[in-house]
C-alpha positions in Angstrom: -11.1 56.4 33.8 -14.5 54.8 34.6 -15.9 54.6 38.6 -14.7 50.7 38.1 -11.7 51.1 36.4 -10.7 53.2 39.6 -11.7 50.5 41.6 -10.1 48.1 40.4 -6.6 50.5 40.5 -7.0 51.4 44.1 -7.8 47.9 45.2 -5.0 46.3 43.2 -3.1 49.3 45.4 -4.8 47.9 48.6 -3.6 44.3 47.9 -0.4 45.2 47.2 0.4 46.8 50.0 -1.3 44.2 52.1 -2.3 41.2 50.9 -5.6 40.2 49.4 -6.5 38.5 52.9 -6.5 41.8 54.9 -8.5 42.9 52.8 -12.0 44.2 52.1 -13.9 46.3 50.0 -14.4 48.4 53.0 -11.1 49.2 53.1 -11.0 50.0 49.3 -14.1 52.3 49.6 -12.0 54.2 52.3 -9.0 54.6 50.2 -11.2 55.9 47.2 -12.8 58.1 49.8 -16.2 56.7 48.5 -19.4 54.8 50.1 -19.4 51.2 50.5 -22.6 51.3 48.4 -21.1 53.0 45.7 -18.7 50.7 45.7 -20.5 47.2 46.1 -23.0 49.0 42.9 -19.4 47.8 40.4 -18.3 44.9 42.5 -21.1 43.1 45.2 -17.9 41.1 46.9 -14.0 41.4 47.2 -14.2 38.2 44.8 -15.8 40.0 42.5 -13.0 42.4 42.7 -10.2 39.9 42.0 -11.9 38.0 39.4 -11.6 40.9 36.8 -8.2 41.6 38.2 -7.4 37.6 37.6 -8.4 38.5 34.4 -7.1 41.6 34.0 -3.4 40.0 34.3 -4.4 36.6 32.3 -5.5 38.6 29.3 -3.0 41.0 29.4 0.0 37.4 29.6 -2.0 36.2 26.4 -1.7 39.1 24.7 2.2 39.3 24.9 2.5 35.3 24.2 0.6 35.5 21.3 1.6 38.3 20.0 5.3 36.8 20.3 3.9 33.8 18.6 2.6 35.4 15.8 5.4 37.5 15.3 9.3 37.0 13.9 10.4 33.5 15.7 13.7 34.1 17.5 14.7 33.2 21.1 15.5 36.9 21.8 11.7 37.6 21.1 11.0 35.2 23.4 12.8 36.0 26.3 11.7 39.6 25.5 8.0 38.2 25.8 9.2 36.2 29.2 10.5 39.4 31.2 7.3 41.3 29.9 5.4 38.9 31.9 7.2 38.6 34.9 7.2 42.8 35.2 3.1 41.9 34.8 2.8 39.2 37.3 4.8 41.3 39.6 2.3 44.1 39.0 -0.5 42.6 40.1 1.4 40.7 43.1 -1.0 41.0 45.5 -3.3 38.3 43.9 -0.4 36.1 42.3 1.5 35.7 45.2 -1.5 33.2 46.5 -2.8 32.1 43.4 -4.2 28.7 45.2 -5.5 31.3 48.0 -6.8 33.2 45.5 -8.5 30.1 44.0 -10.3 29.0 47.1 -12.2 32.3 47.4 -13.1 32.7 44.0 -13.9 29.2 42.0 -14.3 31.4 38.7 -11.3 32.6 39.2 -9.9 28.6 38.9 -12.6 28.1 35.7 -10.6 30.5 33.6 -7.0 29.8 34.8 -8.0 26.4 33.7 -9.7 27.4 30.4 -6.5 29.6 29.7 -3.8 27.2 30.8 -4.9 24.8 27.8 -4.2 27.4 25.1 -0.8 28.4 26.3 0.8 24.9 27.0 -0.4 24.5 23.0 1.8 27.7 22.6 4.4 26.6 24.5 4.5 23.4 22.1 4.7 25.2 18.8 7.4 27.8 20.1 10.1 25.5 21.3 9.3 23.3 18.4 9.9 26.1 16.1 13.2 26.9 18.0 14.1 23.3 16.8 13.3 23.5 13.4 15.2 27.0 13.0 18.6 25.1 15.4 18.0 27.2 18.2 17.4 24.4 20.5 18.8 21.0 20.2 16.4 17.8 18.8 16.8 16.3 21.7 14.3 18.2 23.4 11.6 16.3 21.7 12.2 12.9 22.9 10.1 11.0 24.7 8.4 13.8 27.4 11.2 15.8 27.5 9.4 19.3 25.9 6.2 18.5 28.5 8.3 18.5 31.6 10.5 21.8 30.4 6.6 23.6 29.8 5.4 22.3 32.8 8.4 23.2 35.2 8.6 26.7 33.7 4.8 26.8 33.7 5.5 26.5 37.6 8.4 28.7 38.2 6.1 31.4 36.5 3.0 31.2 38.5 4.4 30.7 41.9 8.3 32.8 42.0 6.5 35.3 43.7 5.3 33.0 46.2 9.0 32.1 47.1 10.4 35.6 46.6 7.7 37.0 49.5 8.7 34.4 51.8 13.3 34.7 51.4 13.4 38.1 49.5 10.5 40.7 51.0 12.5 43.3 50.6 14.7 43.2 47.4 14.3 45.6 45.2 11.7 44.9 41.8 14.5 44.6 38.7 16.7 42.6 41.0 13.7 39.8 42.0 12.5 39.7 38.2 16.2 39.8 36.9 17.3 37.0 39.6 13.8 34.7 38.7 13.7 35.1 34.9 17.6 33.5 35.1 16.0 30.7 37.2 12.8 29.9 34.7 15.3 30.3 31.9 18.2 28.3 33.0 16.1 25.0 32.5 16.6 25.7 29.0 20.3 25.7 29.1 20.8 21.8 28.1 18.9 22.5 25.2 20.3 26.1 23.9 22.6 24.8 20.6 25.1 27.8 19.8 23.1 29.4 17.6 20.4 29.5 19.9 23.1 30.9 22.8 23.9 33.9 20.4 20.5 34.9 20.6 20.2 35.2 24.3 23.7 36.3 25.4 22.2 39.7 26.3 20.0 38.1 28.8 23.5 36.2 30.9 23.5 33.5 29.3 
C-alpha cells in the first residue's frame, strides 16, 4: 500500500469515527503517526482528501451498475447490485452522510457527482425497461413519467438513507440499517413487480 493509499484509509477511519467536520488533516497525520508535511506532500487540504474518496466510492458504485448492466438481466441481479452498493455507501459514511456538506467544501467534488449522475439515470432507463420487455415489471411503468419519478425517488433514498439513519438509528447495528433501507428503496417498486418479476426477488422479503 502506497504513503497515499494509507492516507486515504486512515482518514476515511478518522471520518468515520467522527465526522468529516471535526476533522483535519492534522488529526489524520496524528493517527498515521506521520508529519503534517508529509502528509499535506499527497493531499495540500482535507478537500483534497475527500475528493479522491468522493471518487473512490463513485467509481467503485459504477463499476457494480455497470457491470450488472452488462451482465445476465434479471431482477435478482439487480437487487444483488443494489445491496452491494449500499454496503459501499455505508463504508465510506463519513462523507455520504453529508453529501450537500460535502459539496460546499469541495465544488469538484459536485462537478463529478453531476458528471456521473447523467450516466446512471441513462442506466437506470435501460434496466427497468429491460425488466419490461422480459415481464418482470408491469408496462405500466412507462407511461407518461412514471419510470423518471421511480429513478429519481430511488436515486434519493440512495444518496441520502444515511443521512436519516444518523439522525433516528445511530446506533443500530450495519446489516440491520442496510437490510431495513434497501426494503425502503425497493418497496417503490412493488406496484410494478408482475409475478414473474416477484419470483425473482422473494429472497430479498418481498
Amino acid at each position: 500500500m502506497t504513503t497515499k493509499e494509507k492516507i486515504l484509509e486512515a482518514a476515511l477511519d478518522q471520518f468515520n469515527s467522527h465526522g468529516f467536520h471535526k476533522i483535519t488533516i492534522r488529526h489524520i497525520a496524528s493517527a498515521m503517526q506521520i508529519s503534517h508535511g508529509n502528509l499535506a506532500y499527497h493531499f495540500p487540504n482535507k478537500a483534497k482528501i475527500l475528493e479522491e474518496l468522493h471518487k473512490q466510492l463513485v467509481d467503485t458504485i459504477e463499476t457494480e451498475i455497470r457491470r450488472t448492466a452488462s451482465g445476465e438481466l434479471s431482477l435478482t441481479a439487480c437487487f444483488e447490485m443494489y445491496l452491494k452498493i449500499f454496503e459501499h455507501l455505508f463504508k465510506y459514511r463519513g462523507i455520504t452522510t453529508d453529501l450537500p456538506g460535502l459539496m460546499r467544501l469541495s465544488p469538484a467534488t459536485r462537478d463529478y457527482y453531476e458528471k456521473v449522475a447523467i450516466g446512471r439515470k441513462a442506466i437506470g432507463h435501460q434496466l427497468y425497461r429491460g425488466f419490461v420487455q422480459m415481464g418482470l415489471l408491469d408496462a405500466s411503468l412507462l407511461e407518461g413519467d412514471r419510470l423518471e419519478l421511480l429513478i429519481l425517488q430511488q436515486y434519493i433514498i440512495g444518496e441520502f438513507w444515511l443521512a436519516h439513519a444518523s439522525i433516528l438509528f445511530p446506533h443500530d447495528r450495519q446489516d440491520d440499517l442496510i437490510n431495513h433501507y434497501l426494503r425502503v428503496f425497493a418497496a417503490l417498486m412493488l406496484p410494478y413487480f408482475t409475478e414473474k418479476g416477484k419470483a425473482q426477488v422473494v429472497g430479498f422479503g418481498f
